[in-house]
C-alpha positions in Angstrom: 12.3 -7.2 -16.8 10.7 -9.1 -14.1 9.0 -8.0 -10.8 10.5 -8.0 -7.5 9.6 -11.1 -5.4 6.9 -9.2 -2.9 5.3 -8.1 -6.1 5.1 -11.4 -7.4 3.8 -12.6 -4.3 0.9 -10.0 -4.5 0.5 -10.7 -8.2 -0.4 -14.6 -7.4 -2.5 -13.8 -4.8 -4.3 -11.8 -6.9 -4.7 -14.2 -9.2 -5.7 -16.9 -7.2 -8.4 -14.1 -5.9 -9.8 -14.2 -9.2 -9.9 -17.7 -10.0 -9.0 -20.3 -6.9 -7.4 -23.7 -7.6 -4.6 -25.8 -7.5 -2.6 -23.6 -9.3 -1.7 -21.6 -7.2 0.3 -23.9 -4.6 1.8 -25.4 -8.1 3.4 -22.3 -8.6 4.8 -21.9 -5.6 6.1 -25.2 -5.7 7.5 -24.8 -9.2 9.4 -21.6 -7.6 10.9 -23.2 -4.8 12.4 -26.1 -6.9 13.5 -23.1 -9.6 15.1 -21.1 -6.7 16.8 -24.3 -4.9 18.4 -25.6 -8.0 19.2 -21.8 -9.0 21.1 -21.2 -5.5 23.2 -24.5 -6.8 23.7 -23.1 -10.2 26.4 -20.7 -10.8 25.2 -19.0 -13.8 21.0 -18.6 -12.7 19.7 -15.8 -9.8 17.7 -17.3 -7.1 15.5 -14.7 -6.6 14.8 -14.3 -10.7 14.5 -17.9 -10.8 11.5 -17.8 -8.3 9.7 -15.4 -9.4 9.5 -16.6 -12.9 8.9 -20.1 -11.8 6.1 -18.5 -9.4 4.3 -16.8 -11.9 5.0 -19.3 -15.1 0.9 -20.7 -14.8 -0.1 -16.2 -13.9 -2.0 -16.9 -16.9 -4.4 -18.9 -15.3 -5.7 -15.4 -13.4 -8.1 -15.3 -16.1 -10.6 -18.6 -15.7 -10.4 -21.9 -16.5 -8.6 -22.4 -19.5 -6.0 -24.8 -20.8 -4.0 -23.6 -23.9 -5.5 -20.3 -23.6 -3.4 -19.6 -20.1 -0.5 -19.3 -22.3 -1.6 -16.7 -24.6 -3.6 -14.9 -21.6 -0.1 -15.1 -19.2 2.0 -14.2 -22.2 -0.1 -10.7 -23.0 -0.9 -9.7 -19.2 3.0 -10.3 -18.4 3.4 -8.0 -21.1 0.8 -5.4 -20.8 2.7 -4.8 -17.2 6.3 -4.5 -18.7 7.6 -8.1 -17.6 8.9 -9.0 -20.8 10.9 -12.2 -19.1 8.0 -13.3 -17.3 6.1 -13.2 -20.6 8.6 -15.4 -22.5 8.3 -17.8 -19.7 4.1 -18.0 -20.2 5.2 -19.0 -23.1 7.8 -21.2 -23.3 7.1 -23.5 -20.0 4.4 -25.4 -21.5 6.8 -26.4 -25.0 10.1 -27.7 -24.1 10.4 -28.6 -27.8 8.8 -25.5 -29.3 6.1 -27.5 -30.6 2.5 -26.4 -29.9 1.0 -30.0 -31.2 2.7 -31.2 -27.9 0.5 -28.8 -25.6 -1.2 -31.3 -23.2 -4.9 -30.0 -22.4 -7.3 -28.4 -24.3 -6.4 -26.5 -27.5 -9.2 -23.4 -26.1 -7.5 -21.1 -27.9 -9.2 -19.1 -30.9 -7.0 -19.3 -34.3 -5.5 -16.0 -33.6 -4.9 -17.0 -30.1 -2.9 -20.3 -31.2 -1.4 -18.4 -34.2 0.6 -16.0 -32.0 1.3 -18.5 -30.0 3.2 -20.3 -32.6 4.6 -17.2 -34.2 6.4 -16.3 -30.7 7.6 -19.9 -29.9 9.4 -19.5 -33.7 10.9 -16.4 -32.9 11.8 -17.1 -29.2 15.6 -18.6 -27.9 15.5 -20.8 -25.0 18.2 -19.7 -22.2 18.5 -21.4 -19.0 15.6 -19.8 -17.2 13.1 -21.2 -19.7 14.6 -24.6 -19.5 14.6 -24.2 -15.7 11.0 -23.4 -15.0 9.9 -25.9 -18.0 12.0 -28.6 -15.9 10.4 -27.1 -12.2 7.1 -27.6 -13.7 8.0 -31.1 -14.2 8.7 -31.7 -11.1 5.9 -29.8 -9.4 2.3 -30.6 -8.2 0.1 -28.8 -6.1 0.9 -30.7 -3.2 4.6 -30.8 -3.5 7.6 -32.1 -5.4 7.2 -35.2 -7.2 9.6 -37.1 -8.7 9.5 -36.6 -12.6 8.2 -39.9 -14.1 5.4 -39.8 -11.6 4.7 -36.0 -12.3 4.1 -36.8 -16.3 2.5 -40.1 -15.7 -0.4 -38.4 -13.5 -0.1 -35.7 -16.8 -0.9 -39.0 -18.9 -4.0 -40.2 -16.9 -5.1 -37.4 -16.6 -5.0 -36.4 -20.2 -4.6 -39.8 -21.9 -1.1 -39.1 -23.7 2.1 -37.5 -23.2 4.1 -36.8 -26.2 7.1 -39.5 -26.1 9.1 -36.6 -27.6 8.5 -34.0 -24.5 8.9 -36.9 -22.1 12.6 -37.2 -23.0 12.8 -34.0 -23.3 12.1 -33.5 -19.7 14.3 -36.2 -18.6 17.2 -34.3 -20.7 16.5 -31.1 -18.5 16.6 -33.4 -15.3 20.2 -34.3 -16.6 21.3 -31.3 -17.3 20.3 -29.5 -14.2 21.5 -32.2 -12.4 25.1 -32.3 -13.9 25.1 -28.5 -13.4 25.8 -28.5 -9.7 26.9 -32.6 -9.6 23.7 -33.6 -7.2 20.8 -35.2 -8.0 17.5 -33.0 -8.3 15.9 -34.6 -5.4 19.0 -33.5 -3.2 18.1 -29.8 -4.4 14.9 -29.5 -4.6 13.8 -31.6 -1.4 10.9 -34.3 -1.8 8.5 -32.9 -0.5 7.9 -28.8 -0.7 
């Protein structure tokens, strides 16, 4: 179940009430590239597309944490009966399923990290998690980037990028792109 788009609207807004930043415009962006490549797609929903792609990082509502927006988007999703939006707090920060490859701080207690690796066993990717895991690749605060830029800033930033979830992304680029036959740029627009 996921909320209808004005709800997710408010539910960002909120959020970025209760802790400002950056975020916030990344989600939007991530939802506009989910939605445009949706509308090209014949098996995804635009609207569900946005909305999950809008509140992937909802997590974030709850202070400044890395790792711990995961676990914090994954059970507030939940506690409001948006079990898809949940997944997708989960899955959009490991393309691979592998927590090792989380890029940020690991500010999670043991428990915390522990159901976060018990869910990502259990969970099955569909095309909504590889969508808004492929959006947030693409997306900064500021706009659409191109891909390799988007997880080279990740890299300085951080000082590593797994090699294994780099390819992985370019692989969702691909696939997305052969989808619909058009390049992601031509989608998604360069700038948001």
């Amino acid at each position: 179940m996921i909320p209808v788009r004005k709800k997710a609207e408010e539910l960002l807004k909120e959020a970025e009430n209760c802790n400002p930043g950056p975020w916030g415009n990344h989600s939007r962006v991530v939802a506009h590239c989910a939605e445009k490549i949706a509308e090209n797609c014949s098996d995804l929903e635009p609207d569900k597309a946005y909305v999950l792609g809008l509140l992937h990082d909802i997590g974030r509502k709850f202070g400044v944490r890395h790792l711990g927006h995961v676990s914090d988007g994954y059970a507030y999703m939940m506690s409001l009966g948006y079990d898809e939006v949940a997944k997708v707090c989960l899955t959009h920060s490991f393309n691979n399923k592998i927590v090792k490859e989380y890029i940020g701080k690991f500010d999670t207690s043991d428990e915390e990290t522990e159901q976060i690796s018990a869910a990502l066993a259990d969970v099955v990717f569909d095309e909504y998690d590889r969508l808004i895991q492929l959006c947030d690749a693409l997306s900064g605060s500021e706009g659409v980037l191109k891909i390799e830029e988007r997880m080279e800033d990740v890299k300085r930033r951080y000082g590593f990028y797994p090699q294994k979830k780099w390819d992985t992304n370019i692989m969702l680029k691909k696939h997305f792109e052969r989808k619909p036959g058009k390049d992601i740029y031509s989608l998604v627009g360069e700038r948001f």
